[in-house]
C-alpha positions in Angstrom: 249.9 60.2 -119.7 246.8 61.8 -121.5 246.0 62.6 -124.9 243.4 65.2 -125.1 242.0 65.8 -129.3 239.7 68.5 -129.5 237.5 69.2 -132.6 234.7 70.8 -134.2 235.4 74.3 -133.9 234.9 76.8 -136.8 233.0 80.0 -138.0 229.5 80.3 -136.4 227.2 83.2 -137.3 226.2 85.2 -134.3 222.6 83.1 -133.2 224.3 79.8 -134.5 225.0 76.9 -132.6 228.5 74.8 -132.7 229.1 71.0 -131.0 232.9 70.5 -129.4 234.2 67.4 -128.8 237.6 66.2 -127.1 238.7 62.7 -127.0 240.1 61.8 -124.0 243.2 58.5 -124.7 242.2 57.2 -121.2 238.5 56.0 -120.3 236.6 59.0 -118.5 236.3 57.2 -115.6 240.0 57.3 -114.4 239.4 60.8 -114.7 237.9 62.8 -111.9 236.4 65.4 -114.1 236.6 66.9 -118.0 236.8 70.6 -118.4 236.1 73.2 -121.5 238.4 76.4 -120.8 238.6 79.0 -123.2 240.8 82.0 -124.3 240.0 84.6 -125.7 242.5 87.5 -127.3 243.5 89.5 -124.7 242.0 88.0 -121.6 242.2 85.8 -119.6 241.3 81.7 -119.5 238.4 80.4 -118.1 236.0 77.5 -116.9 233.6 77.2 -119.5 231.8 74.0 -118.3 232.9 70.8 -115.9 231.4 67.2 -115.8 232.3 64.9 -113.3 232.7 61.3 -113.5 229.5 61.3 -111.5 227.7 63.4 -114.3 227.6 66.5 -112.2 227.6 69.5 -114.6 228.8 73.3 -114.1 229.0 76.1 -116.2 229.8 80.0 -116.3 227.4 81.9 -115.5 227.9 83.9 -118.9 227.6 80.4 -120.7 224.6 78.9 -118.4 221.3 77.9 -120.7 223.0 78.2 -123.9 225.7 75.5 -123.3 225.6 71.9 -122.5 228.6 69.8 -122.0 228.2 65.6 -121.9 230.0 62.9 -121.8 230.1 59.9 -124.7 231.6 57.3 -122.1 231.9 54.9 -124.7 233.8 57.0 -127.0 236.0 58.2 -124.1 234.7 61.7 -124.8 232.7 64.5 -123.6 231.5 66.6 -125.9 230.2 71.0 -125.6 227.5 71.8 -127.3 227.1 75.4 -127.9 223.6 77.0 -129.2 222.7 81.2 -129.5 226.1 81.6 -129.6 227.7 85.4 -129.3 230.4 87.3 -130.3 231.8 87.7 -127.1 231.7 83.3 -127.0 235.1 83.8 -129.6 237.9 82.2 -128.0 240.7 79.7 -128.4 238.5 76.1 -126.2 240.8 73.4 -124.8 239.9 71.0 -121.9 241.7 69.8 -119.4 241.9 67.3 -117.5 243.3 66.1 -114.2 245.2 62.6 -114.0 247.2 60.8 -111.4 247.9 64.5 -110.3 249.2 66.3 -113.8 246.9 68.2 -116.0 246.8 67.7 -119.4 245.6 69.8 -121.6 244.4 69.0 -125.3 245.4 71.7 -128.6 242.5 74.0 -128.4 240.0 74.7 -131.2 239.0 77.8 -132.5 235.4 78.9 -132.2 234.8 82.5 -134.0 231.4 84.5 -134.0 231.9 87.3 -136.2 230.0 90.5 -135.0 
């Protein structure tokens, strides 16, 4: 099994920028990949940003330019960092990840950018 702790979300001012992190219980490199999904009220999830095990990086196109996701290997975590950040970027994040063939998913945190 996989533990996934998210952390660092919060109120952001519209223009603000906001670092994620989720904390993976298994090294990063058992794991294929580490994803940021969001939610927000009313609409569907979706792929925020993806790094590989490789370091191979993919975002939304809404997202691209203003978000950068990384990995801390040695922390076992990857972490989302957010800059010019709009109200339209509120939305429950989790990630996700994919292990032995299960996804696992980590308790979300809360990013809000008041209009």
């Amino acid at each position: 099994q996989v533990q996934l702790v998210e952390s660092g979300g919060g109120l952001v001012q519209a223009g603000g920028s906001r670092r994620l992190s989720c904390k993976s219980s298994v090294s990063l490199f058992s794991l294929s990949a580490m994803n940021w999904y969001r939610q927000a009220p009313g609409k569907q999830r979706e792929l925020v940003a993806r790094v590989t095990t490789g370091g191979t990086t993919d975002y939304a196109d809404s997202v691209k330019g203003r978000f950068t996701i990384s990995r801390e290997n040695v922390k076992n975590s990857v972490d989302h960092q957010m800059n010019s950040l709009k109200p339209e970027d509120t939305a429950d994040y989790s990630c996700k990840v994919i292990f032995v063939g299960k996804n696992y998913w980590g308790q979300g945190t809360q990013v809000t950018v008041p209009s």
